[in-house]
N, C-alpha and C positions, 0 to 999 in steps of 0.2 A: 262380486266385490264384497257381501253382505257377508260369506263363506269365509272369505280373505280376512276381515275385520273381525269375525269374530275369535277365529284362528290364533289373532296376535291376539285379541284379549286373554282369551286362553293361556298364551303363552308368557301375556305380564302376568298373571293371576299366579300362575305356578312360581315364577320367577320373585314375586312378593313373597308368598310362603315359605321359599328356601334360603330368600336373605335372612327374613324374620328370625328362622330356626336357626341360623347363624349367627345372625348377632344377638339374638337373645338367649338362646339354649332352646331344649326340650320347649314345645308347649302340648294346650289339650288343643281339640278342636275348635272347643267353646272361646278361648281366647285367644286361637289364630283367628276367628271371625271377628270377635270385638278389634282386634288392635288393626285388620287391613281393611275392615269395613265391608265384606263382605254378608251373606246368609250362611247361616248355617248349615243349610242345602247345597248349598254352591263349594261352601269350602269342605262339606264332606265329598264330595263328587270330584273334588280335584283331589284330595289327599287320597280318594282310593285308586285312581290314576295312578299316580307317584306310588301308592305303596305295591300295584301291581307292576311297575318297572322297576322294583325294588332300590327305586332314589330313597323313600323315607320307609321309616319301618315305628312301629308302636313298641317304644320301649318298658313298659309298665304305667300301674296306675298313678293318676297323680295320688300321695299324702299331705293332703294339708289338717293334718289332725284331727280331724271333723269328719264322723259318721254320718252317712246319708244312706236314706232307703233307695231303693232303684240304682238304675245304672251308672256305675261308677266311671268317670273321666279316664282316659287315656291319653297318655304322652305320646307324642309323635317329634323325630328327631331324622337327620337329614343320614341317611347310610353312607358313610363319610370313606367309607374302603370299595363302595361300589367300582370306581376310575380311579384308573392311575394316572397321573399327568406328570410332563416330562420338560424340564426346564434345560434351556441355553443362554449364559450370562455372558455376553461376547464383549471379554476388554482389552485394554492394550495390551496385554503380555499374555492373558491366559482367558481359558474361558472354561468354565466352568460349567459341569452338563449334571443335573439330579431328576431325581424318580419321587414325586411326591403322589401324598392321598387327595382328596377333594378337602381334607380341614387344612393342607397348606403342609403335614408331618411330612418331611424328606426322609424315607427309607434307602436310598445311598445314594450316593457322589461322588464324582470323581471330575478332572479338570485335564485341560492338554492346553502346549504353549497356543499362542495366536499366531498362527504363522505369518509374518508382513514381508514377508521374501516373493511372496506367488500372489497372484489376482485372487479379488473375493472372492469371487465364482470357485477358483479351486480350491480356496480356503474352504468356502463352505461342501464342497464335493468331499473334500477330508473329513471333515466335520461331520457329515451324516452317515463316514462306513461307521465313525469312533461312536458314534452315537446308537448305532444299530447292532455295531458290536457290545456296548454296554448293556443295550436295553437283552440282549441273548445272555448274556453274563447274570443278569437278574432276574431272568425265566420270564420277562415280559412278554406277552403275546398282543396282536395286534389289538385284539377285540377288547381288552381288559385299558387300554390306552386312550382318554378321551382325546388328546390333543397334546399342542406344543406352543412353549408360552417363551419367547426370544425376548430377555433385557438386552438392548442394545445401548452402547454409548455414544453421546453426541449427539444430533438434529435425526430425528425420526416423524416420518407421516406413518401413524399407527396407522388411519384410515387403510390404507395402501400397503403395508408390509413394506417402507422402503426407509434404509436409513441412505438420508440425503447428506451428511456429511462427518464422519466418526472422524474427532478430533485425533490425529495423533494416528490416526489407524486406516482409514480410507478418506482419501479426499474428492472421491465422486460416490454417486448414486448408486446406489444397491441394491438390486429387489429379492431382499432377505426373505420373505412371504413366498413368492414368488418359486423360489431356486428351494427351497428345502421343501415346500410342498411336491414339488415335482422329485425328488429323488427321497423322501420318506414317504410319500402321498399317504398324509395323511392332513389335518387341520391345523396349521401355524399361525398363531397372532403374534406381532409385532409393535413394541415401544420402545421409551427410551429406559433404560434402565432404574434411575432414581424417580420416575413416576412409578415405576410398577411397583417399586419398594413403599411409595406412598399409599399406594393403592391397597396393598398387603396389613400396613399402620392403618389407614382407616375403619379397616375388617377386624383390625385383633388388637384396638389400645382403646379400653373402656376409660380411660383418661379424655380420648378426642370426644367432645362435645361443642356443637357451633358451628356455624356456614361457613367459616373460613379460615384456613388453617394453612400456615406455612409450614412444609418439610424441608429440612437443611440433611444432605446427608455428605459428612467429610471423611475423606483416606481412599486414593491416596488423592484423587481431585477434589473438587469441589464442586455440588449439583444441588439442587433446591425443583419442588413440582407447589403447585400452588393450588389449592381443594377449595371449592366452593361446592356448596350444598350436596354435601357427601361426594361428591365426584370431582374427578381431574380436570382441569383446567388447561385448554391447551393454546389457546391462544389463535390468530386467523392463520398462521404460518407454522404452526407446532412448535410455537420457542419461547412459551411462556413457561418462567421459571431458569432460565438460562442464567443461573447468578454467577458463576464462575466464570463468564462473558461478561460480565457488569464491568464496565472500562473505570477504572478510579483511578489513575495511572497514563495519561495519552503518550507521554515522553518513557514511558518504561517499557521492561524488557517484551520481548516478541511473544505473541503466545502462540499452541499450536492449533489455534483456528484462525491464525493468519493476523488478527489485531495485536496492539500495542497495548499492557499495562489492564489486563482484566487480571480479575481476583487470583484468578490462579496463577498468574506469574507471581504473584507475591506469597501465594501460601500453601500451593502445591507441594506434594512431595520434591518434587524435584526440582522445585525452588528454594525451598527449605534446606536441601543440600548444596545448592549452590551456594548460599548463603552463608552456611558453615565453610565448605572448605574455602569462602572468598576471608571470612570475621573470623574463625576462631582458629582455637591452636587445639586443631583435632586434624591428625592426620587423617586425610579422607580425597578423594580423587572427584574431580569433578560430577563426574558420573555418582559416586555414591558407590562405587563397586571394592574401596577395600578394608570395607566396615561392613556388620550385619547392622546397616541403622536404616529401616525405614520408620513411615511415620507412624503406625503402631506402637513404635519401642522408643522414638527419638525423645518424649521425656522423662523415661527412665534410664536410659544408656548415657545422657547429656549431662556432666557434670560442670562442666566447665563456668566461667563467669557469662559468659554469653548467652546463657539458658535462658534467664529472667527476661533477657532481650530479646529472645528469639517468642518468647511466650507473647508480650505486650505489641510483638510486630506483629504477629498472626491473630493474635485475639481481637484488636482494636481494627487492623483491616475486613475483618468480618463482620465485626461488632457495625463497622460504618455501611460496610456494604446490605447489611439487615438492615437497619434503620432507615437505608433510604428505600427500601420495599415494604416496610413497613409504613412509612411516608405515604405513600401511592396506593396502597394496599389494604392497612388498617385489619391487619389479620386476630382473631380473638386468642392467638394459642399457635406459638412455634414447637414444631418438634425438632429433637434434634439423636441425628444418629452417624452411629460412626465410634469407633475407638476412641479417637482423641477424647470426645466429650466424656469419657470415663474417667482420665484423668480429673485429680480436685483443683491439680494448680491451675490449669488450662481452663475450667469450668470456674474456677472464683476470676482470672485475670476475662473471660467474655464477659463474663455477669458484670464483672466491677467498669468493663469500658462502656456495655449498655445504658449504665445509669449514668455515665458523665455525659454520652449522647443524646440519650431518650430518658431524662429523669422521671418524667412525668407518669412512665409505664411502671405496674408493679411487676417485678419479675418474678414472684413467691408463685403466681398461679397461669403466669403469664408462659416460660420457659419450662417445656416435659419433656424428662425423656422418652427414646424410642424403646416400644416393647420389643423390635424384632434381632436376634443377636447379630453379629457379626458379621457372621459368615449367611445368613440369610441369602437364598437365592431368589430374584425377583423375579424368576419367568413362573413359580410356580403359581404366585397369588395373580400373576396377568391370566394364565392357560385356564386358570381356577372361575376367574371371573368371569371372562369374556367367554369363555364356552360351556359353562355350565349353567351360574347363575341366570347370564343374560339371556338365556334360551332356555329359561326356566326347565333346565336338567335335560334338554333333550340336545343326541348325541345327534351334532351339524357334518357329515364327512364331507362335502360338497363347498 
């Protein structure tokens, strides 16, 4: 047991020094020890470890202007092109497959429909020749791949690699971990999608400081993960942070997790169309199929009188349903990501419904945007974390 314990010490110890050089850049030795508390002994002995598996490497001296006799300081930085890791964003229509480094860079992508015609299980059998066939397309080989990092949509037991209920996509149990490990065999972790994207914001927005933090991320649904002391928050059921479930509406339209009147009926993409072709005088098919309008583009394409209206219905329904998680919650710092929030009209009509609800909050340092763009994929900062950093770099195929 004494062998076993020291083992995992070992293996936090490494796994402190490669957050450290992550979220802070380059350091020396000397002040990887002062900031994790270790000796000086100890943290050389592990950094020569690491630079013998060629995870870190000594990038040059440090210059802090100031000559000294004797041995000059060395920088030591995380070898970020060591592993490749391999991302699958599974949503309603399309899923999205990319090739990143260990600092999170996607060097290519590509995406295939989500097929809802055929069972998971065959879905994802499709899923992994496309995926195999991609990773041969970009001269991937097995050994150079640490793993694979699945944003899933809807109720996910990460524990376990199962999504237990994909809104809109699958309405049973899936053992996503499970089925792709066996037909990629290699290492699959599994979440929900808008935690992993949290997870990626807390690793790369020197903005986020504080135990607690709300992420909202909108287009074309609506998802929220909730961060307490740098980590995800999952709840005893995995369904903390389910704000697009938040019922404010018990007499409204149906949603596709089966209740009545949650967020998203009201400010989902395809509520937002419905809406249109029901209010305004935009020729548009219930579906939304004989317009290029989704909600990316809906307010700049929306001229009509009904714009202002459609803006104050979705800002203020959000604006309510944050405040009362804020209520319960008391978070120091909401993020927020997603296209819409780039808009300035849509960004002044939340702001302006916040302080008719929540006056008392200042929004100037309260309300940040998200660093990660758009198109961001989250399985690569889950694949990223869960098997590199948290096994302080060492490659798990088992």
């Amino acid at each position: 047991m004494s062998g076993i314990n020291m083992s995992n010490v070992k293996l936090k110890n490494r796994s402190s020094i490669l957050k450290l050089l992550r979220n802070q850049g380059s350091m020396s030795r000397k002040d990887i020890s002062e900031k994790i508390g270790l000796t000086a002994a100890a943290v050389s002995n592990l950094i020569s470890d690491l630079i013998a598996e060629d995870l870190v490497s000594e990038i040059g001296e440090v210059d802090n202007g100031v000559k000294k006799s004797g041995r000059r300081e060395i920088l030591i930085d995380v070898n970020y092109d060591k592993y490749s890791v391999v991302a699958i964003d599974i949503g309603i229509d399309f899923t999205k497959i990319a090739i990143g480094n260990l600092a999170g860079k996607i060097k290519d992508s590509t995406f295939v429909k989500t097929n809802k015609e055929i069972s998971p299980e065959e879905f994802l059998k499709e899923l992994a020749q496309k995926v195999i066939t991609f990773l041969w397309e970009n001269n991937q080989v097995k050994d150079d791949i640490l793993g694979f990092g699945v944003g899933m949509i809807g109720l996910v037991d990460s524990q376990k690699g199962l999504s237990k209920h994909a809104y809109g996509l699958w309405d049973k149990e899936v053992k996503i971990k499970e089925k792709l490990e066996e037909l990629l065999e290699m290492k699959v972790v599994v979440d929900n999608n808008v935690r992993a994207l949290a997870l990626a914001e807390i690793n790369r927005n020197d903005q986020v400081t504080g135990d607690n933090i709300l992420f909202i991320k909108y287009g074309p649904g609506i998802g929220s993960a909730i961060i307490l002391n740098n980590e995800i928050y999952y709840g005893s059921n995995n369904m903390a942070g389910e704000i697009g479930h938040m019922i404010i509406d018990n007499q409204g339209e149906k949603c596709r997790c089966g209740r009545r009147g949650c967020l998203e009926t009201k400010i989902s993409q395809k509520a937002i169309i419905k809406y249109i072709a029901d209010n305004c005088s935009i020729k548009i098919d219930k579906n939304g199929k004989n317009k290029e309008l989704d909600l990316e583009k809906l307010f700049t394409n929306l001229k009509s009188s009904c714009q202002q209206e459609i803006l104050d219905n979705i800002s203020f329904n959000l604006a309510l349903s944050v405040a009362n998680v804020i209520a319960l919650y008391d978070p120091c710092k909401i993020i927020l990501h997603g296209k819409p929030f780039e808009y300035p009209d849509f960004l002044e009509s939340l702001k302006t419904n916040f302080n008719k609800i929540i006056p008392e909050i200042d929004l100037q340092n309260f309300i940040i945007a998200s660093k990660l763009n758009a198109g961001y994929i989250s399985g690569i900062s889950l694949a990223v974390e869960r098997l590199f950093y948290d096994f302080g770099g060492k490659v798990i195929k088992e």
